[in-house]
N, C-alpha and C positions, 0 to 999 in steps of 0.2 A: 496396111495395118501398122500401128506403132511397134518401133522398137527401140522402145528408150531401158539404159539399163536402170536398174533401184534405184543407183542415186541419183542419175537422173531425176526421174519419178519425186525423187525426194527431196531435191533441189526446187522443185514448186511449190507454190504456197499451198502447205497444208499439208504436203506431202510425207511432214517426216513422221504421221500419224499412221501411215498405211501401210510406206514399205519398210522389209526388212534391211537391216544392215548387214552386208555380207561381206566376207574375207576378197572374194572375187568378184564383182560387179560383173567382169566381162561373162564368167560360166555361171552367175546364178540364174535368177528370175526374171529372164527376158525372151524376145522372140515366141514362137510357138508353144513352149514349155509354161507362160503367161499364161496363153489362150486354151487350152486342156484344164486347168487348173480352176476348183470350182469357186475358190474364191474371187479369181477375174471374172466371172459369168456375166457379171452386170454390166462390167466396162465393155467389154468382149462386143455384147449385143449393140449396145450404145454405138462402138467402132463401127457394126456391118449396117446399122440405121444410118449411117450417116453415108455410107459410100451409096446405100440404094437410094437416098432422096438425092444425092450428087450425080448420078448415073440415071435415075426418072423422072427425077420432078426437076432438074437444072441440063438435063439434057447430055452430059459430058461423058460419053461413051467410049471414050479413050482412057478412062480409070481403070484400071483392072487391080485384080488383088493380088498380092503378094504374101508371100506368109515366110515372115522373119526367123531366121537362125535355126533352121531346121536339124534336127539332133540324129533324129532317126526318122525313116520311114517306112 
């Protein structure tokens, strides 16, 4: 799963329409904290479609998931 931080995000084209500009990139809106959050919902889905058609329809079963910068569990 990505884990790029805002400005990341924001450094892409198009980007600086969507993420917020934070004091802290490293402790804002990245990692896991993204993915709970209902405004990523759409990205979120898009990310786990892409690992299931890379992992079934291309075969590559050495993918596995990860899930970035985990706060609490």
């Amino acid at each position: 799963l990505s884990d790029f931080k805002s400005s990341e995000y924001r450094d892409l084209k198009g980007g600086d329409k969507y993420e917020p500009h934070e004091s802290s990139a490293l402790l804002g809106w990245r990692g896991a904290s993204r993915y709970y959050d209902p405004k990523y919902t759409p990205a979120f889905k898009l990310e786990l479609e892409a690992i299931k058609k890379v992992r079934n329809e291309f075969g590559f079963k050495n993918l596995q998931v990860m899930i970035p910068f985990c706060r609490t569990v």
